[in-house]
C-alpha positions as CSV (number, residue, x, y, z in Angstrom):
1,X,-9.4,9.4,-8.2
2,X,-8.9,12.1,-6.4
3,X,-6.9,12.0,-2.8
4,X,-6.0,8.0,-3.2
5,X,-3.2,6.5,-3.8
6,X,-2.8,2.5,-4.5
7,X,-0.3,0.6,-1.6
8,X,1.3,-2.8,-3.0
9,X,1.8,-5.3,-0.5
10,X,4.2,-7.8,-1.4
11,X,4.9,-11.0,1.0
12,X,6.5,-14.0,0.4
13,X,4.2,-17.3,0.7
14,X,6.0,-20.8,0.8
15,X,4.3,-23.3,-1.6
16,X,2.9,-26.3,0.5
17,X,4.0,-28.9,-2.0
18,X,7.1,-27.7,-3.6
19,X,8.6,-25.7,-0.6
20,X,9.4,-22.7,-2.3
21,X,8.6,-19.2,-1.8
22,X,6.4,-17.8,-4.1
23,X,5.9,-13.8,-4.1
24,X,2.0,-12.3,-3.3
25,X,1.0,-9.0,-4.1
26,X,-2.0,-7.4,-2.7
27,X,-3.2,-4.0,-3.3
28,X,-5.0,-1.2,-1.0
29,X,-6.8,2.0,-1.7
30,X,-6.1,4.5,0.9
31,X,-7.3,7.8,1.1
32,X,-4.5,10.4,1.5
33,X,-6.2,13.3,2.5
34,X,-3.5,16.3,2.3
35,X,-1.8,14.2,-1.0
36,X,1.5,13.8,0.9
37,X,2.7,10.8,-0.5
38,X,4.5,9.8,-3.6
39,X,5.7,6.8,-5.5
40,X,8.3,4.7,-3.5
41,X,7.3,5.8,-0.4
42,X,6.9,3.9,3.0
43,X,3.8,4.2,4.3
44,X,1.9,3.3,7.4
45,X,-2.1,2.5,7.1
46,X,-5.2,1.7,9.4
47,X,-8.8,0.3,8.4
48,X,-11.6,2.6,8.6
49,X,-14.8,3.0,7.2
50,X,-16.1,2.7,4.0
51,X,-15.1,5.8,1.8
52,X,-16.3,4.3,-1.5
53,X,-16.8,1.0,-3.7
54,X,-12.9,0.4,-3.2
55,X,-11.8,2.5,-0.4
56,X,-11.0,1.3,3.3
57,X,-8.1,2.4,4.6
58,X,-6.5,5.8,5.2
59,X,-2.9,7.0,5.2
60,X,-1.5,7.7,9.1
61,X,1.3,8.4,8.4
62,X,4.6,8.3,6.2
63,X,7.3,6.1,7.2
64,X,10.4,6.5,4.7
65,X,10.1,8.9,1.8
66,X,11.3,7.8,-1.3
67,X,14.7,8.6,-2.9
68,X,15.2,10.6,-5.7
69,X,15.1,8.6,-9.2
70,X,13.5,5.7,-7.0
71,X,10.3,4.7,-8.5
């Protein structure tokens, strides 16, 4: 795909019987117009509308850029 790039979210849930936090992942195709971003980076996004089958959110803007051998 051409001009996307896959975001991870990662959040900690707590487990309602056992108390302990469990890692979630969750993943997001944005649309990255001007292909700015790379692997590792910080980014900020915003819903908007439907671009294709899996695409719903597009990049605003990058908040930390990766360091180098990061990723």
């Amino acid at each position: 795909m051409q001009k996307t790039i896959v975001v991870m979210e990662e959040r900690l849930v707590e487990h309602p019987r056992v108390h302990k936090y469990i890692k979630r992942r969750k993943k997001y195709y944005v649309h990255d117009e001007y292909e700015r971003a790379k692997v590792g980076d910080i980014v900020l996004i915003e819903e908007t509308r439907p671009l294709s089958r899996l695409k719903r959110w597009r990049l605003v803007e990058i908040l930390r850029r990766a360091e180098e051998g990061e990723g």
